[in-house]
N, CA, C and O atoms as CSV, one atom per row, in Angstrom:
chain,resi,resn,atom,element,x,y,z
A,1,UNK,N,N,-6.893,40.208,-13.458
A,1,UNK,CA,C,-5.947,39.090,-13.336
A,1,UNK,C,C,-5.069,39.047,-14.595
A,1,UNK,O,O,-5.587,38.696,-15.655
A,2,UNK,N,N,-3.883,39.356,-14.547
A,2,UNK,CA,C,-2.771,38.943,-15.463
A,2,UNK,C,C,-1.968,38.186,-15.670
A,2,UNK,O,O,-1.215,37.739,-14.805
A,3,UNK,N,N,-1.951,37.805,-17.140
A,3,UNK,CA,C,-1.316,36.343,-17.637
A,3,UNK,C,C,-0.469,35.646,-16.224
A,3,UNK,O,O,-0.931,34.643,-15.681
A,4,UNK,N,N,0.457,36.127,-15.859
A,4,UNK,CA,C,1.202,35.577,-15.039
A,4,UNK,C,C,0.552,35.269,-14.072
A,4,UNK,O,O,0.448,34.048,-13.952
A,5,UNK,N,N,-0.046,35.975,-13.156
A,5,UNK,CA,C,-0.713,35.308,-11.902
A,5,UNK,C,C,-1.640,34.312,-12.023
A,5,UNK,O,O,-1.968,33.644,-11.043
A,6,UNK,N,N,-2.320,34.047,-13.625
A,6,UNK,CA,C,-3.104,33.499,-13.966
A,6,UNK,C,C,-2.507,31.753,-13.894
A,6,UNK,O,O,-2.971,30.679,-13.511
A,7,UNK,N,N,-1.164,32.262,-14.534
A,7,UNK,CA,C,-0.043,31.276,-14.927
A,7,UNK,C,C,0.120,30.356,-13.551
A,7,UNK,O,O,-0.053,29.143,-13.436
A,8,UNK,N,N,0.637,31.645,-12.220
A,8,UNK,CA,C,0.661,30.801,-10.993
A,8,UNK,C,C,-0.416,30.699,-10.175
A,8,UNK,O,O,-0.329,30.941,-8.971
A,9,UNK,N,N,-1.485,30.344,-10.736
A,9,UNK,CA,C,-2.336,30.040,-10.005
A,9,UNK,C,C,-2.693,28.522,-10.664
A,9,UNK,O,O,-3.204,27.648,-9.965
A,10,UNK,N,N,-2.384,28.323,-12.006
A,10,UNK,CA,C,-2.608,27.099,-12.257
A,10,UNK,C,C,-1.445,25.797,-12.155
A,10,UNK,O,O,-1.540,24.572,-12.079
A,11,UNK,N,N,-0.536,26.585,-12.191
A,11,UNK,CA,C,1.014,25.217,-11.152
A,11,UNK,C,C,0.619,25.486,-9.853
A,11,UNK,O,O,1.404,24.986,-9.047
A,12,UNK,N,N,-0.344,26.115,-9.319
A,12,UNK,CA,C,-0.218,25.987,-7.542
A,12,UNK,C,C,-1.569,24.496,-7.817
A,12,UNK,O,O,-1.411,23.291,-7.623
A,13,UNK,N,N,-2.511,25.070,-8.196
A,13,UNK,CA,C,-3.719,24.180,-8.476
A,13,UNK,C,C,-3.310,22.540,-9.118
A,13,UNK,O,O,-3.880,21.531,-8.700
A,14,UNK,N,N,-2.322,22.512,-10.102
A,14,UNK,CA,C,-1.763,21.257,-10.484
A,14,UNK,C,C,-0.879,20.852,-9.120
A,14,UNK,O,O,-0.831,19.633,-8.959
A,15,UNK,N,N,-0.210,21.593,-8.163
A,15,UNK,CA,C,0.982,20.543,-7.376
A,15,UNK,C,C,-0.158,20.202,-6.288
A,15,UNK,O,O,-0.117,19.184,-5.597
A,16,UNK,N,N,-1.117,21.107,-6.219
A,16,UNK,CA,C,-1.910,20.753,-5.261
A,16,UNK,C,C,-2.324,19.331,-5.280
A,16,UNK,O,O,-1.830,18.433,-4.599
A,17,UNK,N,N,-3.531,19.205,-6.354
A,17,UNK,CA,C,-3.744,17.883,-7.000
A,17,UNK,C,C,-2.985,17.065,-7.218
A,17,UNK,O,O,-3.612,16.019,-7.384
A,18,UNK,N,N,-1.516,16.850,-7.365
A,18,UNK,CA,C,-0.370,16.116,-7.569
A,18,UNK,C,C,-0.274,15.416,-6.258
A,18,UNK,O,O,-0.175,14.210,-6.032
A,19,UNK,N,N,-0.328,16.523,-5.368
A,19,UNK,CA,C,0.360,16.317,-3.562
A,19,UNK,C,C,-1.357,15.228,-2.920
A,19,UNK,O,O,-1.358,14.184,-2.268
A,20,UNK,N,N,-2.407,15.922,-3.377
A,20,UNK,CA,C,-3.424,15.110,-3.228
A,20,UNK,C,C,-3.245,13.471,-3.521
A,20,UNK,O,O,-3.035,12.555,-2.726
A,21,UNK,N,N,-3.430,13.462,-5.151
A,21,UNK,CA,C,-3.471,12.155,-5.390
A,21,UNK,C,C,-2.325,10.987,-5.490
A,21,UNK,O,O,-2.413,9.883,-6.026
A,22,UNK,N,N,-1.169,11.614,-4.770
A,22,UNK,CA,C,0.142,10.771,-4.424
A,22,UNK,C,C,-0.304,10.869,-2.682
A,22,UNK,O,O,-0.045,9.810,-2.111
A,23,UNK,N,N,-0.521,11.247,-2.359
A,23,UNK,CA,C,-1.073,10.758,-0.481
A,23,UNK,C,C,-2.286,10.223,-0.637
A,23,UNK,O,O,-2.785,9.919,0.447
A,24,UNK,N,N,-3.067,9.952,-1.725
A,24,UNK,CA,C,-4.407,9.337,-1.451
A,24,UNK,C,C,-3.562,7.567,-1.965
A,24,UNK,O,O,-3.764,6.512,-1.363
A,25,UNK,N,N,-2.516,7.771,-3.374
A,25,UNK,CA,C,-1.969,6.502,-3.350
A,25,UNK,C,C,-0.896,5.699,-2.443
A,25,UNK,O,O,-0.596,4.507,-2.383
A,26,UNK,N,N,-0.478,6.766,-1.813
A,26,UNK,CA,C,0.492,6.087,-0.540
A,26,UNK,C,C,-0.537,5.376,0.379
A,26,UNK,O,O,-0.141,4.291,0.805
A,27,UNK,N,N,-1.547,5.691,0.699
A,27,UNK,CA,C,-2.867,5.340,1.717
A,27,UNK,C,C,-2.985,4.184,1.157
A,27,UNK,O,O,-2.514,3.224,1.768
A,28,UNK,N,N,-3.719,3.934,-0.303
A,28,UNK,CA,C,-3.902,2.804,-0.637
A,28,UNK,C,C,-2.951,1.620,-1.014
A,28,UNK,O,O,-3.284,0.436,-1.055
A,29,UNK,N,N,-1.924,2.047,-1.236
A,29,UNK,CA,C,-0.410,0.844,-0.874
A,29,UNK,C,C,-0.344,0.391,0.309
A,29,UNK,O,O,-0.232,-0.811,0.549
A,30,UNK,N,N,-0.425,1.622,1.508
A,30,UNK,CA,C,-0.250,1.334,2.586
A,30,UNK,C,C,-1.508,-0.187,3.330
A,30,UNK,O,O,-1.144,-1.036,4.144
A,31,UNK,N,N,-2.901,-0.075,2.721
A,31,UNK,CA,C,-3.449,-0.846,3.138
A,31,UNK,C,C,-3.191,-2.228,2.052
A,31,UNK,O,O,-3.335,-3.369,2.490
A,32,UNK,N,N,-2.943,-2.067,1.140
A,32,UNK,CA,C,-2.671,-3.277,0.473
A,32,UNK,C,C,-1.570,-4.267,1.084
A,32,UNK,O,O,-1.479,-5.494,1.120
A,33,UNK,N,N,-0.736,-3.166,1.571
A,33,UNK,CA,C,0.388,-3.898,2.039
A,33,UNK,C,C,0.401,-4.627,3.616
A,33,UNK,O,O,1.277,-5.349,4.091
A,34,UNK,N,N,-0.963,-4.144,4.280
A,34,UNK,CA,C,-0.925,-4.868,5.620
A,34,UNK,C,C,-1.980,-5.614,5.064
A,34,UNK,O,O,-2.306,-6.320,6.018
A,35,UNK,N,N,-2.764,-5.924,4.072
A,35,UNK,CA,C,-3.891,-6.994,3.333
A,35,UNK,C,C,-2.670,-8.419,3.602
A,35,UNK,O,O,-2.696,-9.338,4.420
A,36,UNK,N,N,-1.778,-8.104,2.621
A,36,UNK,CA,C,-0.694,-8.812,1.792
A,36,UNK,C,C,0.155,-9.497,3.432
A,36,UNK,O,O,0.548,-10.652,3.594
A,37,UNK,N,N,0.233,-8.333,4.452
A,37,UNK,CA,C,0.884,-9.038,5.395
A,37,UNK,C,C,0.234,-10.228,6.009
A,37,UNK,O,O,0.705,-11.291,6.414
A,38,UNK,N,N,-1.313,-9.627,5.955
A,38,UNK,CA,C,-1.973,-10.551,6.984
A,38,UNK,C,C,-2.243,-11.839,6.524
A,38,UNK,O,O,-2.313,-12.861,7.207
A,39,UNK,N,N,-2.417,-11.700,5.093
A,39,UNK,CA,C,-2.269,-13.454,3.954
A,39,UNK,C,C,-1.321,-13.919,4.736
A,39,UNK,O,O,-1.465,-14.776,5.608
A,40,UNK,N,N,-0.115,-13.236,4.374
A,40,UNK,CA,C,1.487,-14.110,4.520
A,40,UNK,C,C,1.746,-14.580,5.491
A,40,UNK,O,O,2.630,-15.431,5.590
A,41,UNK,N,N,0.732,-13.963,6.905
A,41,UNK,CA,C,1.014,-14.333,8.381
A,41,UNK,C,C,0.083,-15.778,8.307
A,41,UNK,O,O,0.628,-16.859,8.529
A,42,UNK,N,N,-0.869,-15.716,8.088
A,42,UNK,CA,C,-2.176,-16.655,7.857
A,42,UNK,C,C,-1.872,-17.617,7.112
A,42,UNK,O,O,-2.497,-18.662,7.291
A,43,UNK,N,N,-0.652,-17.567,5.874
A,43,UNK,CA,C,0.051,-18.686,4.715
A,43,UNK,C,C,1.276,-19.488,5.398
A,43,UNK,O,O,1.604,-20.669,5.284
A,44,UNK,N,N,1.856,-18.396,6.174
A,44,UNK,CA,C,3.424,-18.861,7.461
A,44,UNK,C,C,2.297,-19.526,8.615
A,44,UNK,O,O,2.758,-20.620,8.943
A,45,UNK,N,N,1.257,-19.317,9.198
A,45,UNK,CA,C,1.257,-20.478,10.183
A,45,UNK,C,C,0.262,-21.756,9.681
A,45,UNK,O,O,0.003,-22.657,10.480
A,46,UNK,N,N,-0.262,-21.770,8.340
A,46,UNK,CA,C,-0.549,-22.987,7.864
A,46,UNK,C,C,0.269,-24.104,6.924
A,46,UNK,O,O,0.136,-25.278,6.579
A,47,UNK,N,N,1.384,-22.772,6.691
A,47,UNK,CA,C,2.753,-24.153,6.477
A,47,UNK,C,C,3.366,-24.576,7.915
A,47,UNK,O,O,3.884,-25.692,7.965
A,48,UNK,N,N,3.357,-23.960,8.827
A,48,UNK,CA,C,4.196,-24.573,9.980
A,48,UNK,C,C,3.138,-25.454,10.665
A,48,UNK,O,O,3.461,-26.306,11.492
A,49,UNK,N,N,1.800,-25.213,10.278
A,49,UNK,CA,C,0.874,-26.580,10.889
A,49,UNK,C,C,0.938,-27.717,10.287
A,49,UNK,O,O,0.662,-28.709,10.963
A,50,UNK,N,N,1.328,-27.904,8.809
A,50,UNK,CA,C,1.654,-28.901,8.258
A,50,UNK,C,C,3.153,-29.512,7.956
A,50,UNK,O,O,3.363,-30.543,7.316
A,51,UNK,N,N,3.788,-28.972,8.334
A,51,UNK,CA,C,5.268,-29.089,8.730
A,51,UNK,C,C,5.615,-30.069,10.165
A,51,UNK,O,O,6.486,-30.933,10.261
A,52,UNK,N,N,4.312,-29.476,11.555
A,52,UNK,CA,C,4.854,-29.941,12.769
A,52,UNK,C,C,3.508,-31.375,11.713
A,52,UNK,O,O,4.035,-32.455,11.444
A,53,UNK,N,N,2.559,-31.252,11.439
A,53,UNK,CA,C,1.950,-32.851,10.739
A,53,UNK,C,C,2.627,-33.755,10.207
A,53,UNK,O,O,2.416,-34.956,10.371
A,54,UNK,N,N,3.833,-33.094,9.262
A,54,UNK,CA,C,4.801,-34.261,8.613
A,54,UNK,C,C,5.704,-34.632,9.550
A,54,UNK,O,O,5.897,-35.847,9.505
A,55,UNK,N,N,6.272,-34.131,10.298
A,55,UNK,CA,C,7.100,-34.292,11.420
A,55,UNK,C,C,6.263,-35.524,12.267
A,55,UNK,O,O,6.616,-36.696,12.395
A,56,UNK,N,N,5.384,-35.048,12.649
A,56,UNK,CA,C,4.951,-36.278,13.572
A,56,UNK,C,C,4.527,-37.623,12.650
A,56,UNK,O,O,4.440,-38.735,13.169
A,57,UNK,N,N,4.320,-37.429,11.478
A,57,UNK,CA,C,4.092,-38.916,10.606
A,57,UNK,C,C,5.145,-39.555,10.925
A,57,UNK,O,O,5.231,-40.550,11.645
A,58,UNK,N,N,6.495,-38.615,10.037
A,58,UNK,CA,C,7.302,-39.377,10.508
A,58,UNK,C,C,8.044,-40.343,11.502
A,58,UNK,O,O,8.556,-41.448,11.320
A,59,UNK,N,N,7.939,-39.625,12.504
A,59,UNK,CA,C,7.778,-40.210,13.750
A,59,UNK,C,C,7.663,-41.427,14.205
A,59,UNK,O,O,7.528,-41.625,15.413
């Protein structure tokens, strides 16, 4: 094995690992971000339950 092939065998081995652990962090954004949706859905219909509540006080 000579210097050079040695050379490209270790930028193939680094983009590898690069390409790995940027799709293992897209995965984990990806679930954070439907976590984060499902709060915001669950936070939007307990303000609109207390919204149609003030509404009818008023009333």
């Amino acid at each position: 094995m000579n210097y050079l092939t040695f050379e490209k065998y270790i930028f193939l081995s680094i983009g590898i690992w690069k390409r790995f652990v940027l799709r293992r962090n897209k995965k984990d954004s990806s679930v954070k971000n439907e976590k984060n949706r499902k709060k915001f859905r669950e936070k939007k219909a307990e303000w609109n339950h207390l919204l149609e509540k003030s509404y009818t006080c008023l009333e």
